[in-house]
KOLNULUM-158278 format. One line per 8 residues: number of its first residue (from 1); their letters; for each residue x, y, z of N, C-alpha, C. Coordinates in pm, 1 decimal, decimal comma, padded with zeros to 6 digits. Layout:
<atoms>
NUM) a) X/Y/Z/X/Y/Z/X/Y/Z ~ ...
</atoms>
This chain:
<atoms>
1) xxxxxxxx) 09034,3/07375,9/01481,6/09042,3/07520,5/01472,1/08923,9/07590,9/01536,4 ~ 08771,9/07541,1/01588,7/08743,3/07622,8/01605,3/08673,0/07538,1/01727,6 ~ 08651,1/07657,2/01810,3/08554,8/07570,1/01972,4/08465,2/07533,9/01976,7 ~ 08392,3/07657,4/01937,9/08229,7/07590,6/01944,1/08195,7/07660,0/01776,1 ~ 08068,6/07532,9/01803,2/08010,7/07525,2/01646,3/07977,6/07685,7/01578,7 ~ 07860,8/07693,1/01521,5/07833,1/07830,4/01483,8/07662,8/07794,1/01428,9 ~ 07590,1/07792,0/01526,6/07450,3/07753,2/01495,0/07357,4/07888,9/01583,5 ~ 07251,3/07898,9/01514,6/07166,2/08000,3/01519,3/07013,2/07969,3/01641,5
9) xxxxxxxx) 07026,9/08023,0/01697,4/06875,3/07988,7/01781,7/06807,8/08110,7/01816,9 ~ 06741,5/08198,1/01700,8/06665,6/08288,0/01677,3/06727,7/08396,9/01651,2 ~ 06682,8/08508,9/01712,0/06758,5/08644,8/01715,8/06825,5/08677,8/01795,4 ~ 06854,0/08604,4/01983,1/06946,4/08638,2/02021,7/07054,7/08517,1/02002,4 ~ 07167,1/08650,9/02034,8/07311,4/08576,1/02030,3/07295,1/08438,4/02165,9 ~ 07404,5/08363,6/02102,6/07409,3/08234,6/02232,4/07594,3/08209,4/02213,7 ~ 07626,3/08185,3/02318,8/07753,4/08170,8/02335,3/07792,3/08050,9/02253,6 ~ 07791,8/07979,8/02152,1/07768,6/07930,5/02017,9/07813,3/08012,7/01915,6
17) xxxxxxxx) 07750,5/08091,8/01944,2/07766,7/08248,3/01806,4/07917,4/08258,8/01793,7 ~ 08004,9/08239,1/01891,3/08130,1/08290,1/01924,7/08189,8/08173,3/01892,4 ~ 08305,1/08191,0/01750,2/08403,6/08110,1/01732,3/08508,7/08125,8/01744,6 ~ 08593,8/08048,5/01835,1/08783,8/08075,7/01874,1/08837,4/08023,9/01695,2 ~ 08917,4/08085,4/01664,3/08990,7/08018,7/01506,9/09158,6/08071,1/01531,9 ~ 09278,8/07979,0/01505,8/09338,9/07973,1/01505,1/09418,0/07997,8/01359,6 ~ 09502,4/08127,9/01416,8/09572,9/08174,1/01328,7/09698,1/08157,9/01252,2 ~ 09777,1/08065,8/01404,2/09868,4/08074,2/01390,3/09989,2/08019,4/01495,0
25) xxxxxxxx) 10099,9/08002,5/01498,9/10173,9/07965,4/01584,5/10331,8/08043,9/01640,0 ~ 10373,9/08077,0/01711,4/10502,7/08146,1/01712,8/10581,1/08050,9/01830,4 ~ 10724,6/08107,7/01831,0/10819,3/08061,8/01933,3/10862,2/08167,3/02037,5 ~ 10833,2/08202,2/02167,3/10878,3/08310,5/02258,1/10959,4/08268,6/02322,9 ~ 11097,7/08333,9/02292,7/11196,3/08325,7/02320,1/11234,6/08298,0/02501,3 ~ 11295,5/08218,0/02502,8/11351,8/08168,8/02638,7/11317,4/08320,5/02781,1 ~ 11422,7/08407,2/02706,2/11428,9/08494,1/02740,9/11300,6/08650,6/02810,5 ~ 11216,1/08575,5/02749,1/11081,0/08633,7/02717,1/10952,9/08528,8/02800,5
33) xxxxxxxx) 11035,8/08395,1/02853,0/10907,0/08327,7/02911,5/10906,4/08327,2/03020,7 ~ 11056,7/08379,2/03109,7/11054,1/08347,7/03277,1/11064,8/08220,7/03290,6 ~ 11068,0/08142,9/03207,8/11140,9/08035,5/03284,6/11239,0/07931,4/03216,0 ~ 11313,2/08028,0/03162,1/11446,1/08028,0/03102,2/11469,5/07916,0/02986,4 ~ 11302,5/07869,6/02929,5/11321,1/07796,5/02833,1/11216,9/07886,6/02704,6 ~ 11203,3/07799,0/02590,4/11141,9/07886,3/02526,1/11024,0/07838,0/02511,2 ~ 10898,5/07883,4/02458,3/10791,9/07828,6/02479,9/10748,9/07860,9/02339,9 ~ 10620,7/07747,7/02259,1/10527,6/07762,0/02158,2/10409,2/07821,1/02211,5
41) xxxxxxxx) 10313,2/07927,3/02128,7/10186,8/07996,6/02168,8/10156,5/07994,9/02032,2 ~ 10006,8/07971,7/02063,3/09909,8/07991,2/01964,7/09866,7/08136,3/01969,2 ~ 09816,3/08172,9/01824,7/09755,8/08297,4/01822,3/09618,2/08277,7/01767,4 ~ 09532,4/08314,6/01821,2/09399,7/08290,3/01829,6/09354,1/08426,8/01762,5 ~ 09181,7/08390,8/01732,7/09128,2/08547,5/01688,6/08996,5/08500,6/01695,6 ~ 08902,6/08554,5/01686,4/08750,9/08542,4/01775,8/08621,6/08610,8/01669,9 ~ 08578,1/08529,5/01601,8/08447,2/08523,3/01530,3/08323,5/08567,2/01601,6 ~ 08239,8/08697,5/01565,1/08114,9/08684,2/01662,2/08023,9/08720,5/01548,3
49) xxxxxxxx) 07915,9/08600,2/01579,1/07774,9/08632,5/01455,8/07676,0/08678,8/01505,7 ~ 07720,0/08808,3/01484,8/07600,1/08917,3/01517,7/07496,7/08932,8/01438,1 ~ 07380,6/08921,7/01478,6/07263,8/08984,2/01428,2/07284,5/09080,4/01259,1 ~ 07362,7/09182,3/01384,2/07402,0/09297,9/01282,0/07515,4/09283,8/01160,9 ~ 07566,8/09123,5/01161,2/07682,6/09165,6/01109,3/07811,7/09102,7/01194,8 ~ 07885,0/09031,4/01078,6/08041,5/08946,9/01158,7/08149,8/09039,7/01197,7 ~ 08159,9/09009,7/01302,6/08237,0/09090,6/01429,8/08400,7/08961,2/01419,0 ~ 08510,6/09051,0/01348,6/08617,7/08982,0/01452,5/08685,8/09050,2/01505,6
57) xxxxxxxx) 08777,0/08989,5/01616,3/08838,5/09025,4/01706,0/08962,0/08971,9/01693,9 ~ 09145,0/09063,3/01617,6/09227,2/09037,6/01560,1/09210,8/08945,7/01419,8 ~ 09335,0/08979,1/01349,5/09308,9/08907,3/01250,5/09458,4/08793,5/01221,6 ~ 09557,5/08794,7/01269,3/09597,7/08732,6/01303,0/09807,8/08764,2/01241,9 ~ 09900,1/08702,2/01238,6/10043,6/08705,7/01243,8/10110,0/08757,2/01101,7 ~ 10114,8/08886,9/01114,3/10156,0/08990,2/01034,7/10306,9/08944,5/00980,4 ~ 10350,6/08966,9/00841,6/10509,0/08941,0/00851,4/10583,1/09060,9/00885,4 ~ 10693,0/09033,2/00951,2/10781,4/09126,5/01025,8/10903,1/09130,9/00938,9
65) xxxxxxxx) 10997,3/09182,0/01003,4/11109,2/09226,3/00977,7/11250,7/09111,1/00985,1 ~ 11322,4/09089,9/00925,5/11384,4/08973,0/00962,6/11403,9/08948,9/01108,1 ~ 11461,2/09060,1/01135,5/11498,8/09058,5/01300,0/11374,5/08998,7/01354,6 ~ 11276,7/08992,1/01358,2/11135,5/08976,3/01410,5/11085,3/08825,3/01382,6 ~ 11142,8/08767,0/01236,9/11103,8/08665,3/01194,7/11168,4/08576,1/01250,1 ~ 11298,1/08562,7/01298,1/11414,7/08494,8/01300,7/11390,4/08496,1/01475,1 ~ 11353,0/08611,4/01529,0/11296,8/08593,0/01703,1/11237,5/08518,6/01783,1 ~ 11100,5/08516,3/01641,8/10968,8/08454,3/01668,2/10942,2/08308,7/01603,8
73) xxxxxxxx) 10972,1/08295,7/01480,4/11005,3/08166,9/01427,3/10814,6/08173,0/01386,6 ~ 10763,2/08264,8/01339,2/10636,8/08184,3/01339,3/10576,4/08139,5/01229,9 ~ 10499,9/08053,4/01252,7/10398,6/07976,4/01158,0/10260,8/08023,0/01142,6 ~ 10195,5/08057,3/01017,3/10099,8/08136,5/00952,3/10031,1/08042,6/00957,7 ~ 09824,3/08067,8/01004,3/09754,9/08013,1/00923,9/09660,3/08158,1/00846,3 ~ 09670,9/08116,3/00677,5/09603,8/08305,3/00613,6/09489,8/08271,1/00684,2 ~ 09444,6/08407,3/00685,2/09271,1/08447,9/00731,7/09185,8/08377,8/00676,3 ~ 09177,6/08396,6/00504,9/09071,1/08314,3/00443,4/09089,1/08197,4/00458,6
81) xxxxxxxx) 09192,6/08120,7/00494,3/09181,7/08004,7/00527,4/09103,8/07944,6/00636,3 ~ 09162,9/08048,3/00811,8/09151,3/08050,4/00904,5/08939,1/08048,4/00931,2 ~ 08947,1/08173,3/00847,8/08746,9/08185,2/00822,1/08711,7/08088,0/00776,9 ~ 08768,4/08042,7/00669,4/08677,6/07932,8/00575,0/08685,2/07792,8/00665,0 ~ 08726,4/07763,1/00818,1/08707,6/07643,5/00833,2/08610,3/07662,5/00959,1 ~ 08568,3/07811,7/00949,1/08460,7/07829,9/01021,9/08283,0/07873,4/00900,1 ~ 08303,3/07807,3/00741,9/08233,0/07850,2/00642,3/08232,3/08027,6/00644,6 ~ 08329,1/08117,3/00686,5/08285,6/08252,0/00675,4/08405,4/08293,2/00539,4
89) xxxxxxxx) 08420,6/08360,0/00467,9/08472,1/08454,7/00329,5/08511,6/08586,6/00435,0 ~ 08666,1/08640,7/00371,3/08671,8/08729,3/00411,8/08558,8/08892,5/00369,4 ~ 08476,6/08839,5/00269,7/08430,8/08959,9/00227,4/08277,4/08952,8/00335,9 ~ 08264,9/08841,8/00387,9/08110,3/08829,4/00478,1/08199,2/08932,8/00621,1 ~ 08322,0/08969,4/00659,2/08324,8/09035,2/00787,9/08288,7/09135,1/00766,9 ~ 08215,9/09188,7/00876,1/08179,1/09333,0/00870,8/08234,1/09429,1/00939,6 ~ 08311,6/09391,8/01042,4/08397,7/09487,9/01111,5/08520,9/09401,2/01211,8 ~ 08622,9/09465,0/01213,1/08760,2/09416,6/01300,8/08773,1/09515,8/01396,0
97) xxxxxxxx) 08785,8/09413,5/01539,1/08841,0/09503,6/01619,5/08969,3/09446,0/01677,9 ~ 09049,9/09515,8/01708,1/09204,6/09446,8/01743,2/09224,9/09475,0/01895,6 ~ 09246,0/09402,5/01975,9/09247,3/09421,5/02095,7/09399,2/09495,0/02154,4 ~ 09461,7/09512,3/02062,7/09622,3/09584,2/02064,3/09656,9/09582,5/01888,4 ~ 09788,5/09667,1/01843,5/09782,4/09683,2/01710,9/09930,2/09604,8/01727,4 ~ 09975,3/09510,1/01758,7/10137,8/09383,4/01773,8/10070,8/09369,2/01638,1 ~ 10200,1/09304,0/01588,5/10174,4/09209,1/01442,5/10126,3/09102,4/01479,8 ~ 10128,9/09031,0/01542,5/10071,1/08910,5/01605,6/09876,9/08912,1/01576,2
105) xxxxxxxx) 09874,6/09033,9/01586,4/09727,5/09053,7/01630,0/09629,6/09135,6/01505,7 ~ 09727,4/09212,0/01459,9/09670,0/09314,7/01349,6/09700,0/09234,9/01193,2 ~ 09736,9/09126,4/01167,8/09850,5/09040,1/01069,6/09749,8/09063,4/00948,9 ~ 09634,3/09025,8/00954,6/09536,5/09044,7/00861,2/09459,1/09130,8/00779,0 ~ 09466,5/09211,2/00888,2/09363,5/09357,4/00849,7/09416,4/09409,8/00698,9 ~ 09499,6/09422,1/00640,5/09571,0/09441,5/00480,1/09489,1/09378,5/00417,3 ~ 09429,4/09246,3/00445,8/09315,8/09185,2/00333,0/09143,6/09189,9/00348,0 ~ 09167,8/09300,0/00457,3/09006,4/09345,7/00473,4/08990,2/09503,1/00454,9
113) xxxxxxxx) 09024,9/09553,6/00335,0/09046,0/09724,4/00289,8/08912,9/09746,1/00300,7 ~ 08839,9/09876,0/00338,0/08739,1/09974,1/00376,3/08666,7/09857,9/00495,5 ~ 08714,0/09798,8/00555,2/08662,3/09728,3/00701,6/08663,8/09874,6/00806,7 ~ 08627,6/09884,7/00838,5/08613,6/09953,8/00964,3/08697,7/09873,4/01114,6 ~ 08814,9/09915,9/01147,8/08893,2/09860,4/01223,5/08863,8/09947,8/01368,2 ~ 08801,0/09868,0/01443,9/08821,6/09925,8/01560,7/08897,0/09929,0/01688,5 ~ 08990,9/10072,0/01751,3/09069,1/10018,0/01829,1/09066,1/10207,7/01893,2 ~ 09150,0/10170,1/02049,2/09144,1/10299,0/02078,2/09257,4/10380,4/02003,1
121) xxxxxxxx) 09197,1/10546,0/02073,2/09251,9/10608,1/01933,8/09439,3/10634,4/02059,8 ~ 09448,2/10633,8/02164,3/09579,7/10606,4/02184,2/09668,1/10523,4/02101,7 ~ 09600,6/10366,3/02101,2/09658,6/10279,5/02064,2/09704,2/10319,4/01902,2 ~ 09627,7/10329,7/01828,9/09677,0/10376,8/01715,1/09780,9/10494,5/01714,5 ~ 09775,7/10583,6/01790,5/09869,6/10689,6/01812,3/09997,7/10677,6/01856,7 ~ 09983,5/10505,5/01931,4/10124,6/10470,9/01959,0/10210,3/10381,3/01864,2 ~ 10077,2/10308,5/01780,2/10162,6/10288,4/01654,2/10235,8/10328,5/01560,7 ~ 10160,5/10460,4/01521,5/10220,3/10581,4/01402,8/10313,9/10626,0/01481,7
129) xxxxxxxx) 10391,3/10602,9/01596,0/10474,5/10636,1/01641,5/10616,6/10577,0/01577,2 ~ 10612,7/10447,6/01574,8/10719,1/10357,8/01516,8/10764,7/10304,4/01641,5 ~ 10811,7/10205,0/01587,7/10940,0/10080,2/01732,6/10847,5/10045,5/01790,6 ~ 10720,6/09994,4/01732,2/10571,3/09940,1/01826,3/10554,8/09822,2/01735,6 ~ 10509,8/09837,7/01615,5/10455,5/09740,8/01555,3/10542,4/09736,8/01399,1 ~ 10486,5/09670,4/01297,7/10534,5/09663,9/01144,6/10389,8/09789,8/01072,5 ~ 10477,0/09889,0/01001,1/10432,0/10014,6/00972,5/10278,6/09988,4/00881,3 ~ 10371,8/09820,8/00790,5/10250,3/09815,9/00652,1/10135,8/09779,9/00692,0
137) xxxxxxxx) 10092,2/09696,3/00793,3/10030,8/09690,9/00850,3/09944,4/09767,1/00932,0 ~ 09919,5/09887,4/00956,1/09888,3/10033,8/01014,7/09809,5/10079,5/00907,8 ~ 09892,7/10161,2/00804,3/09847,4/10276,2/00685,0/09852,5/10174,3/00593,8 ~ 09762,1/10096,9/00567,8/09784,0/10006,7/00427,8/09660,4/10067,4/00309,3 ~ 09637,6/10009,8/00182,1/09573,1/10105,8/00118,1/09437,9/10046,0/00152,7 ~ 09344,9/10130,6/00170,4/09203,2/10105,7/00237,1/09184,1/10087,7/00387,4 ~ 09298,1/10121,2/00467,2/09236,2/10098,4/00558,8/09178,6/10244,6/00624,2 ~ 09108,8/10206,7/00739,4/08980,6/10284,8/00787,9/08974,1/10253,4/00931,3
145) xxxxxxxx) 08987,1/10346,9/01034,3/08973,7/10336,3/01146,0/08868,5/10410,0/01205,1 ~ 08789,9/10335,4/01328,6/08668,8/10379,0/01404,2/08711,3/10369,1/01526,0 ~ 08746,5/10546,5/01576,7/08860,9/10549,5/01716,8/08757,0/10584,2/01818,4 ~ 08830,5/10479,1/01946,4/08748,4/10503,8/02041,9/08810,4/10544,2/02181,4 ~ 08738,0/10624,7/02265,5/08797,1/10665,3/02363,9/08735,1/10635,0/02525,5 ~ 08751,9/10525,9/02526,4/08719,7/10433,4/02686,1/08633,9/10333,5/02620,4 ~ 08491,0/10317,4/02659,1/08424,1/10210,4/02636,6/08350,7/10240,6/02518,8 ~ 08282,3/10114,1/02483,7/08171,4/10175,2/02330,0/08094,1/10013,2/02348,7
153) xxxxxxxx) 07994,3/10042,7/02317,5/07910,0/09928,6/02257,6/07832,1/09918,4/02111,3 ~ 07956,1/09869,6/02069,0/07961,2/09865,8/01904,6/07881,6/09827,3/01831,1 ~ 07787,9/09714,4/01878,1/07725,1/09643,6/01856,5/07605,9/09612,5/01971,7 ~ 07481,6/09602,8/01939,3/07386,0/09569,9/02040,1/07452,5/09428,6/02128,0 ~ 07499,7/09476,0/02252,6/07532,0/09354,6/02351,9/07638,0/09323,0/02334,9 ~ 07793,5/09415,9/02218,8/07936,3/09396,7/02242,9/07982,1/09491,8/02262,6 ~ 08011,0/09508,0/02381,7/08095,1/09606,7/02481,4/08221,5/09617,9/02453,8 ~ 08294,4/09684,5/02392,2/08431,1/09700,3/02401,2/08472,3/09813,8/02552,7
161) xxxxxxxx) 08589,6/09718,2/02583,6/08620,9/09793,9/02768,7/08780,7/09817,3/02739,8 ~ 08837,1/09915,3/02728,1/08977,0/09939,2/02755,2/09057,6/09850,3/02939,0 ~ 09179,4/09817,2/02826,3/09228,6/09664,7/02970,9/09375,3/09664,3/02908,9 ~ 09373,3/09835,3/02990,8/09534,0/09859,3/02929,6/09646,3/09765,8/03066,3 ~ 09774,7/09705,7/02997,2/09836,8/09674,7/03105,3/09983,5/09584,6/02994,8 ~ 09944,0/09492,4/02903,0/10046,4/09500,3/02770,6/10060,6/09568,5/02687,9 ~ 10005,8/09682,5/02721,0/09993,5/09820,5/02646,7/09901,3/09905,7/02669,4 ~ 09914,9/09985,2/02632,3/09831,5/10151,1/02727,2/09704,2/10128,4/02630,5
169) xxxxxxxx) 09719,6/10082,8/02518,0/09600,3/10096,7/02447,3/09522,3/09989,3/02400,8 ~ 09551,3/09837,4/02513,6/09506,7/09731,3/02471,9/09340,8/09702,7/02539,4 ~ 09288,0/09672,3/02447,4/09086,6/09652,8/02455,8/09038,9/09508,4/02460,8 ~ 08915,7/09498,4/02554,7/08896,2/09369,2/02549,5/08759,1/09380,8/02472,5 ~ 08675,2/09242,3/02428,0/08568,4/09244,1/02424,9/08466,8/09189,1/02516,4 ~ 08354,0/09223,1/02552,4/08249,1/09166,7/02660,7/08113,1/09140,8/02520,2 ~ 08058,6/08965,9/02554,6/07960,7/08965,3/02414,7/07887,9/08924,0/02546,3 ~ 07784,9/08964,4/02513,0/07603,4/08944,2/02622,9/07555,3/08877,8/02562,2
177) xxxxxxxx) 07529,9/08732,6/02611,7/07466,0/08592,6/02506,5/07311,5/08604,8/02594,8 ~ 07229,7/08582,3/02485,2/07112,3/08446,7/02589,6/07167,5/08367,5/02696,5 ~ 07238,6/08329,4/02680,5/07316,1/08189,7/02783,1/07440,1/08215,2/02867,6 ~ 07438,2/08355,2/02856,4/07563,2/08357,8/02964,8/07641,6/08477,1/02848,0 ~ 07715,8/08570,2/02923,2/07807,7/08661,1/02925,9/07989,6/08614,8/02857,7 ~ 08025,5/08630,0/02787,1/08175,9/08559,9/02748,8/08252,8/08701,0/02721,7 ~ 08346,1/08677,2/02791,6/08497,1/08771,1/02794,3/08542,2/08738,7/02714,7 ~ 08610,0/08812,9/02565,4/08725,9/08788,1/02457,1/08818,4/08864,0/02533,2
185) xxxxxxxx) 08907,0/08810,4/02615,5/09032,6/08910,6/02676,7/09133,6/08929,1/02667,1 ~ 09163,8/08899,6/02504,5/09286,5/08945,7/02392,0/09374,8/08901,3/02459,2 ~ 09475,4/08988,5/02501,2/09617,3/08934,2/02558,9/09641,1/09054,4/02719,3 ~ 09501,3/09065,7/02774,7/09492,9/09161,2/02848,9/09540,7/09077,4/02986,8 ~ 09564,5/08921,6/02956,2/09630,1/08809,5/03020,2/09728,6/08759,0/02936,5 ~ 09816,7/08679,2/02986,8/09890,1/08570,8/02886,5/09828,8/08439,0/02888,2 ~ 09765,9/08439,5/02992,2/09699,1/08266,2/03029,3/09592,2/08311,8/03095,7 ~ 09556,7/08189,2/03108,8/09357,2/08158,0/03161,9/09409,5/08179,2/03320,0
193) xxxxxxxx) 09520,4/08097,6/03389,3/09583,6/08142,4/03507,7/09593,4/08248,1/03546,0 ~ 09670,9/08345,0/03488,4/09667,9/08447,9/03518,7/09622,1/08559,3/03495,1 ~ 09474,1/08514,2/03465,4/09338,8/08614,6/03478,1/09275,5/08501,9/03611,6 ~ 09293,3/08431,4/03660,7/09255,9/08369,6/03749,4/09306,5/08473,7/03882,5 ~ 09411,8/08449,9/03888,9/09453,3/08486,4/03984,8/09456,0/08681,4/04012,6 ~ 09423,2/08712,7/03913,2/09366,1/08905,3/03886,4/09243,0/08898,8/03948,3 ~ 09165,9/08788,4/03896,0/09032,0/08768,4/03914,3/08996,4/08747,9/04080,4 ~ 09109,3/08684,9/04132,8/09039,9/08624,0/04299,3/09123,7/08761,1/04358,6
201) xxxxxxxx) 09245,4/08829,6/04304,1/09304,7/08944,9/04382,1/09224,1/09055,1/04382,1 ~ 09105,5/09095,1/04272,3/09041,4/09175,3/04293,8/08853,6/09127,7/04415,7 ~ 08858,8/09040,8/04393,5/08791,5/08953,2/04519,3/08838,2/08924,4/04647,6 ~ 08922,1/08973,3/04687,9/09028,5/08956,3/04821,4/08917,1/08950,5/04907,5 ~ 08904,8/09064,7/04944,0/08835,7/09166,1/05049,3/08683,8/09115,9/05086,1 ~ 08582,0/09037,4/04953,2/08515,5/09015,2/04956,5/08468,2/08860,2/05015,1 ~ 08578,9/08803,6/04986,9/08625,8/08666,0/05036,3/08648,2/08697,3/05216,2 ~ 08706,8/08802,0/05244,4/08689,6/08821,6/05376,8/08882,2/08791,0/05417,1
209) xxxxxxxx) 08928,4/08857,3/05320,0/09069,5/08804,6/05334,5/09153,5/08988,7/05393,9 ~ 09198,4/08978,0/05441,5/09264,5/09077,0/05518,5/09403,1/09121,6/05457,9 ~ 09430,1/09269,9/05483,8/09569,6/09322,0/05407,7/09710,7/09293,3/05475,7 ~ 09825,1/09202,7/05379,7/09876,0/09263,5/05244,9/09778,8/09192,6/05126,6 ~ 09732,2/09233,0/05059,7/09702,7/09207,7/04941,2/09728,6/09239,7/04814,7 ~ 09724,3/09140,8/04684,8/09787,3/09146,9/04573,3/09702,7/09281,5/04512,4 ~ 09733,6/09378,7/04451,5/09639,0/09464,4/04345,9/09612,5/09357,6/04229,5 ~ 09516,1/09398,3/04211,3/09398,4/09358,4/04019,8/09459,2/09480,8/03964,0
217) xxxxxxxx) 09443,7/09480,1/03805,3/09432,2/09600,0/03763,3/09304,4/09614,0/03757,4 ~ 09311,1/09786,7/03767,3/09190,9/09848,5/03820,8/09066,0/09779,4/03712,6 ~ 09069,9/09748,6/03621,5/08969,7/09719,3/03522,4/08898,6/09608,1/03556,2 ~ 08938,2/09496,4/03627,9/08921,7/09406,2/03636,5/08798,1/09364,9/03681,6 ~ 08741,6/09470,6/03817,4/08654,1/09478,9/03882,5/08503,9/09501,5/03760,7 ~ 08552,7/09592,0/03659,1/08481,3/09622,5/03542,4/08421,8/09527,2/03486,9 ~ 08534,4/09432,5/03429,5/08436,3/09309,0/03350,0/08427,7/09215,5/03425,3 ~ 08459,9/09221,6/03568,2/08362,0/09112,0/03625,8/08230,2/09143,7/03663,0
225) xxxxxxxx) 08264,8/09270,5/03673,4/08061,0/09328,9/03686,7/07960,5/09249,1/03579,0 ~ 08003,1/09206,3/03441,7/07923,2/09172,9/03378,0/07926,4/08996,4/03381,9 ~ 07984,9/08955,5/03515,7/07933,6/08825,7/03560,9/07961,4/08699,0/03433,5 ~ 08074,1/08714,2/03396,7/08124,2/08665,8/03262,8/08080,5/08529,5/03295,0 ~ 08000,9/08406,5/03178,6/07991,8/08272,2/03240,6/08146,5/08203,8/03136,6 ~ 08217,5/08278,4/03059,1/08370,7/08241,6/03007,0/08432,2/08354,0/02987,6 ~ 08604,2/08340,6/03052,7/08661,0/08400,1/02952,5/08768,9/08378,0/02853,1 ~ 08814,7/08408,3/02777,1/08891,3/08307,1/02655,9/09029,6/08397,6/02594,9
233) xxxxxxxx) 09167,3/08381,4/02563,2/09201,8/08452,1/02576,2/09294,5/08432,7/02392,6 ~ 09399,9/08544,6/02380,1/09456,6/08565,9/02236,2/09579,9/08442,8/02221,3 ~ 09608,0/08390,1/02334,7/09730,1/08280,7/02321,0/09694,6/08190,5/02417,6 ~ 09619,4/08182,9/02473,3/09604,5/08047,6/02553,2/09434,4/07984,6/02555,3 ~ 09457,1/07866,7/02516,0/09368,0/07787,6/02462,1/09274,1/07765,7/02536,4 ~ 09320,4/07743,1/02700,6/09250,8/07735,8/02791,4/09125,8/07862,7/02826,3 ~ 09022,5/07793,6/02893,1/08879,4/07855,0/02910,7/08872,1/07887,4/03064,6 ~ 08851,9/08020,6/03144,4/08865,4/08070,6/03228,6/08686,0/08054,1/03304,1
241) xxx) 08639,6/07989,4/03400,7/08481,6/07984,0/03388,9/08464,3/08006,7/03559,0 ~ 08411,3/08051,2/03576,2/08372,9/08099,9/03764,0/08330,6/07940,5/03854,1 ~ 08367,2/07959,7/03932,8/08387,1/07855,7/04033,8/08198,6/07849,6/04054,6
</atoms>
């Protein structure tokens, strides 16, 4: 369940600090994978031991609606479980940020009341909309939102960057280690591949490669500015690392 350990080497963060923990498992429908079979995905969620205070990033596979259950077929691991095999209690987090509000991603937040949930304030606006996500999950009792509008650095050295494209209001995280820079890039990819290939399309030009060329989304150029030495993503296990 989890990637790397969780050990301390002074006051700054080290890409160590950052634990992948597994939430969970679903089935995406044939129909839904492009290649006309159906596929298993993990749902991941991202531990950061801040200085200031435990940072996660999603909390993990919300229950849905039958229609939803019967789609997805998925398999739960709870939060406190999910924390405790990284030694953390849900009452040690100090703040959630959700990189999109899917049930997939928000599943937890109901057992972290007066958390401070951070997400943009679109994204939430497209939830209270309805036909987006599962409602209880949204307005549950205690929850508390800290809305943001483009970038924020929430935390000394965690950058939250809007990396809308599976949704208008989906956020990534950027953590600034001692040891190198790591991308949490939610589901702003589906795979480590295909942030690969965003990654060399927004490098075209620089490579010395000539037009037609593929577009990046525009963001892309953004968090590669911060020279990421990983990036890691909400369903694929695989580790994205610069040539």
């Amino acid at each position: 369940m989890v990637a790397w350990s969780l050990r301390r080497y002074g006051a700054e963060m080290r890409t160590q600090d950052i634990h992948r923990v597994l939430l969970g498992t679903f089935v995406r429908p044939a129909q839904e994978t492009g290649t006309g079979h159906p596929r298993v995905e993990a749902v991941y969620g991202y531990l950061i031991r801040h200085e200031a205070g435990l940072v996660l990033l999603d909390t993990g596979v919300g229950v849905g609606d039958s229609e939803t259950e019967d789609r997805y077929r998925p398999r739960r691991i709870a939060l406190p479980e999910a924390l405790g095999g990284v030694g953390v209690t849900l009452d040690e987090v100090d703040v959630v940020v959700n990189c999109h509000l899917h049930f997939d991603h928000c599943g937890g937040n109901p057992m972290l009341p007066g958390r401070p949930v951070m997400c943009q304030r679109q994204e939430l606006e497209d939830a209270r909309r309805g036909n987006y996500t599962m409602d209880h999950l949204i307005d549950y009792r205690g929850s508390r939102y800290d809305l943001l509008d483009g970038e924020a650095e929430i935390r000394p050295g965690v950058h939250v960057i809007p990396t809308p494209g599976h949704v208008d209001g989906h956020q990534s995280l950027v953590v600034k280690c001692e040891d190198g820079t790591v991308v949490l890039a939610g589901q702003s990819h589906d795979t480590a591949s295909g942030w690969s290939a965003d990654a060399l399309a927004a490098s075209a030009k620089a490579l010395g490669h000539s037009q037609p060329l593929p577009l990046a989304p525009a963001w892309m150029e953004r968090l590669l500015a911060f020279d990421p030495k990983r990036v890691v993503f909400a369903h694929d296990a695989a580790i994205w690392e610069p040539a």
